[in-house]
Each structure stands twice: as structure tokens, then as C-alpha cells.
N, C-alpha and C positions, 0 to 999 in steps of 0.2 A: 758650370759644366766643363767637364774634361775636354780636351779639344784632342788629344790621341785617339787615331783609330774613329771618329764620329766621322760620315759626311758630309762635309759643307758645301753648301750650292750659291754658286758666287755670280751674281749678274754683271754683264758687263768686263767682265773679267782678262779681255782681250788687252785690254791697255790701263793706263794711267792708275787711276785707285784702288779698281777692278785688279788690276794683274798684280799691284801689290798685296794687295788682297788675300789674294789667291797664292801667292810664294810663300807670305809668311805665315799663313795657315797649314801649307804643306809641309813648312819646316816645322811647325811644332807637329807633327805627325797627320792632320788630317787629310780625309780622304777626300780630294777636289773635284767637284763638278761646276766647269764654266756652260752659264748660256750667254753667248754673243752673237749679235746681228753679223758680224764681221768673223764668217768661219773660221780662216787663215789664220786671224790674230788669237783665235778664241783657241785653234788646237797646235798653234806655235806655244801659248803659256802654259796650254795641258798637257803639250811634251814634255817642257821644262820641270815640270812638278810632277810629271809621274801620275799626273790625273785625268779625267776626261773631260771630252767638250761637246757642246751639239749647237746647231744655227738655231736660234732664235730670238724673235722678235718681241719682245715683251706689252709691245702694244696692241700683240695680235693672240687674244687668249686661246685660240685652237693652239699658236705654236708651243705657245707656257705649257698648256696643259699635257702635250704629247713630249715636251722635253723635259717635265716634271720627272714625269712614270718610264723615259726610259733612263733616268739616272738614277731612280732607284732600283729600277730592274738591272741595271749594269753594275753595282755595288751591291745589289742583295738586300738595300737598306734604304729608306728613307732618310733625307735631308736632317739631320738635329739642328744645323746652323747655317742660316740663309741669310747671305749677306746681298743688301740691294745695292749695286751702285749703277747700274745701265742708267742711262742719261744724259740728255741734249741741253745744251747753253743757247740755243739759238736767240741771238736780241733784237728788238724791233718797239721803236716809239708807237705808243695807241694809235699817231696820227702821225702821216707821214709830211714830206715839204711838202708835198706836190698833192696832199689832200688825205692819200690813199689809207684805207684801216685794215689790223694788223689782225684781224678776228679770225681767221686760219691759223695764223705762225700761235696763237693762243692755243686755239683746241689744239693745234698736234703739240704742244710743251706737256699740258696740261695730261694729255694722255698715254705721253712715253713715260714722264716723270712721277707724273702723281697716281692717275690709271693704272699704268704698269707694276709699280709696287706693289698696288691693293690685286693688281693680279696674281702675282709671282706669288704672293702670301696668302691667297686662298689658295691657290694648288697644292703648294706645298705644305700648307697642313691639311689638308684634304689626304694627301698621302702621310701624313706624319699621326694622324686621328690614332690610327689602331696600333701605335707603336707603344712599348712598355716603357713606362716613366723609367728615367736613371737617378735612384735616388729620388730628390725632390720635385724635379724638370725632368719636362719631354724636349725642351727645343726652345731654341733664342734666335730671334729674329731681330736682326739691324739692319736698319735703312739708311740713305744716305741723303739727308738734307743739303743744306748749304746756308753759311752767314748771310747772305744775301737773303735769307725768310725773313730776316730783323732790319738790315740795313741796306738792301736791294740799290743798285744803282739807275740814270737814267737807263730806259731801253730793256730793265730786266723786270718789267711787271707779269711776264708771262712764268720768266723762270723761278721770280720769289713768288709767286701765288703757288707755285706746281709744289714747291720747296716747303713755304708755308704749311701744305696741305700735308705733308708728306711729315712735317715735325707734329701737326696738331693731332695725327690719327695714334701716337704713340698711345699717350695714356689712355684713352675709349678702351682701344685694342689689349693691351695692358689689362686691364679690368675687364676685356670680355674673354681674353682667353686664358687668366688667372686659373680657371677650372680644369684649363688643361693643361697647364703645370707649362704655357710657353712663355715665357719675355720676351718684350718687344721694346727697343732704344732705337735711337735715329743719333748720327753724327753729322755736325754742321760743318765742314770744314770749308776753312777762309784759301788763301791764297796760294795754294800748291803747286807745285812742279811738273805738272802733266805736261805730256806732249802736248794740248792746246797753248798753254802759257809758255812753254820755251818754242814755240812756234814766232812767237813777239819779236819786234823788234827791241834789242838790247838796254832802248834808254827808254823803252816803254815798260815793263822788266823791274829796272831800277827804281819807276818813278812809284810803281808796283811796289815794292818792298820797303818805299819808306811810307806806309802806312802800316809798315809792323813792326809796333814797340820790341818786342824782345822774344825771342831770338832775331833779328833785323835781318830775316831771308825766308824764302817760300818754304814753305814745308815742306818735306821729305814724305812721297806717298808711303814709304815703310813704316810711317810713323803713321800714317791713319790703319794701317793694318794692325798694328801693335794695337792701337787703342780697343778696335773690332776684338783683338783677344781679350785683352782686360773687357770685356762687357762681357762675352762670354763666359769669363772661367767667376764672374763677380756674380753669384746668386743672387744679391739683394738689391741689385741695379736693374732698374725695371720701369717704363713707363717716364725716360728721359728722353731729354734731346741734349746733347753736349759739344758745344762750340770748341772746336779745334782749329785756332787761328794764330796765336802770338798774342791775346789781347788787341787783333787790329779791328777794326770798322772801318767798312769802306764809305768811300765818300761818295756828294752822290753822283759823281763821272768818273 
């Protein structure tokens, strides 16, 4: 799919993978709509690109569904490219020292991450239903897993189950909405340079990067946006999930 002129509604889009995201979609001409829990950050990047923003919370499907339908009523046009990346890391052992269990910090992972997706992606084809195919496609949908679905560390069984869940729905989904001419891929990416990881300390960081053969440093979020375009502009990419890491695996602390 052409990525000039289409609008893409970018979750999360206020920071880290999300706002790159969001820039270099804007720079190859598309028309940006961020939803972010975090206003501020979400219409400080929809300044910067010349696109819009609205608050919302992706785990609360009244707010999805009301910031669907006014981004398409504010551009005249339904979403063609929806990129997921809203998303919580929060880590927590099944069992704690001191006994306690982690069965809340689960469901809210479970529901920002994995829920919120399968939300954000009905809406927005619900609004994209009675749009006129371009060509062969009406619409591409990426989501944003994480290497940790494959090689999850201690403490991340809530975030690789949500993650897990989020690469397995590709192909289903794939084959169920083949009929309506949308694609759906998930990117897994490994150890990146978001404000949470340069939040680290420095030789935490370093100890961090030597678990990446080659390039031997965190990724560049402009590079998981680059990739979100190559899936879009590549028709016959469909129904993947594709690890963006250097070749690393984390280990398991």
C-alpha cells in the first residue's frame, strides 16, 4: 500500500516506538492520527508532524471507539494503516518473597497489551468496512509484539504472555479478514533505545547490549518505523510476526 496521503492511526504514539512511528510515516507523507493515554506527549508529536491527536486509553473500548470515529471524521477518511504500539512493561514474579501473587499486575498487562490491540483493531475496521479497496488492499494492520513472546525473562511472564498473544492472533486474523483485502504482521522488537532503557543505569545499558551480536547497540526506534513501512508498502507480507533485534536473545535475567 502507498503510504502518501493514506491515514495512519498510530497507538501510543506520544513516545518511544510509538512517536517514531509516527515521524517517519509523516515524512513519507502520511496523514497521522495519534491515540495516547498521555495527552501532552501524544499532541506535542502531532504538532511536530503536522498531524492529530486525541486522549485515549486503549484498554477502555468506550475511549477507542469515540477516538476511532473522530480521526476519521477530522481527516474525512478512515484509518488504511494502524499501527499498534501502546503498551506496559510492567514486571512482577508469579510469587512474591514475602509470599504475595501477582494475579492483578497479570490481568492489567494482559489487557492494555493484548485486549487493547484486539480493541483498537475492531474499531478501526469497523470504520474502515465500507471503504473502497486501493487496488488490491483496503488496509494494513501492525502490531507490536516483543522478543520477550519467545525468550521472556524472569519477572516477564505477564508481558510475554500479552506479547505471545499479540504475535499468535496475526495469522487467524490474516485469514479472517483476507476477504476484506486488510493485512495484518506484528513486529517483535528486542532491545531498543526508548526513554524507558536510557532511563537505566549506564552499566546496566552496557551489560544490555552485549547480548547483541551485530549491530552491538540498541536499536534506533526510526528503524522500527522504517520496518512498519516496508510492511505496509510490501503486499505479499501477511500474516507474520518479524523479530527486530540484532540477532539477540535475552537471557533469562
Amino acid at each position: 500500500m502507498q503510504i502518501e496521503e493514506q491515514v495512519a492511526l498510530v497507538t501510543g504514539g506520544g513516545s518511544g516506538l510509538g512517536a517514531a512511528t509516527a515521524r517517519h510515516l509523516a515524512g513519507r507523507g502520511a496523514r497521522v492520527a495519534i491515540l495516547e493515554r498521555d495527552a501532552a506527549r501524544g499532541g506535542a508529536v502531532a504538532a511536530e508532524v503536522d498531524g492529530w491527536s486525541t486522549e485515549a486509553d486503549v484498554a477502555d473500548e468506550a475511549s477507542v471507539a469515540a477516538a476511532v470515529d473522530a480521526a476519521a471524521a477530522h481527516f474525512g477518511a478512515p484509518a488504511r494503516i494502524v499501527v499498534n504500539c501502546a503498551g506496559i512493561a510492567t514486571a512482577a514474579r508469579i510469587l512474591g518473597r514475602e509470599g504475595e501473587v501477582s494475579v492483578d499486575l497479570f490481568r492489567r498487562v494482559i489487557d492494555v497489551n493484548l485486549v487493547g490491540t484486539y480493541v483498537v483493531m475492531s474499531h478501526a475496521l469497523r470504520a474502515l468496512r465500507d471503504a473502497e479497496p486501493l487496488g488490491e488492499e483496503r488496509g494494513v494492520i501492525v502490531n507490536t509484539a516483543s522478543a520477550a513472546y519467545q525468550d521472556g525473562q524472569v519477572g516477564q511472564a505477564a508481558y510475554a504472555a500479552s506479547k505471545g498473544g499479540v504475535a499468535s492472533m496475526c495469522l487467524p486474523l490474516a485469514r479472517e479478514l483476507a476477504r476484506m483485502g486488510v493485512r495484518v504482521c506484528a513486529i517483535a522488537p528486542g532491545l531498543f533505545a526508548t526513554p524507558m532503557m536510557e532511563s537505566l543505569p549506564e552499566e546496566t545499558v552496557d551489560g544490555i547490549v552485549r547480548n547483541v551480536p551485530f549491530p552491538p547497540r540498541l536499536g534506533d526506534p526510526e528503524e522500527f518505523g522504517r520496518l512498519v513501512a516496508a510492511i505496509v508498502e510490501n503486499a505479499y507480507l501477511n500474516g507474520e510476526t518479524i523479530r527486530l533485534d540484532g540477532a539477540a536473545r535475552l537471557p533469562p535475567r
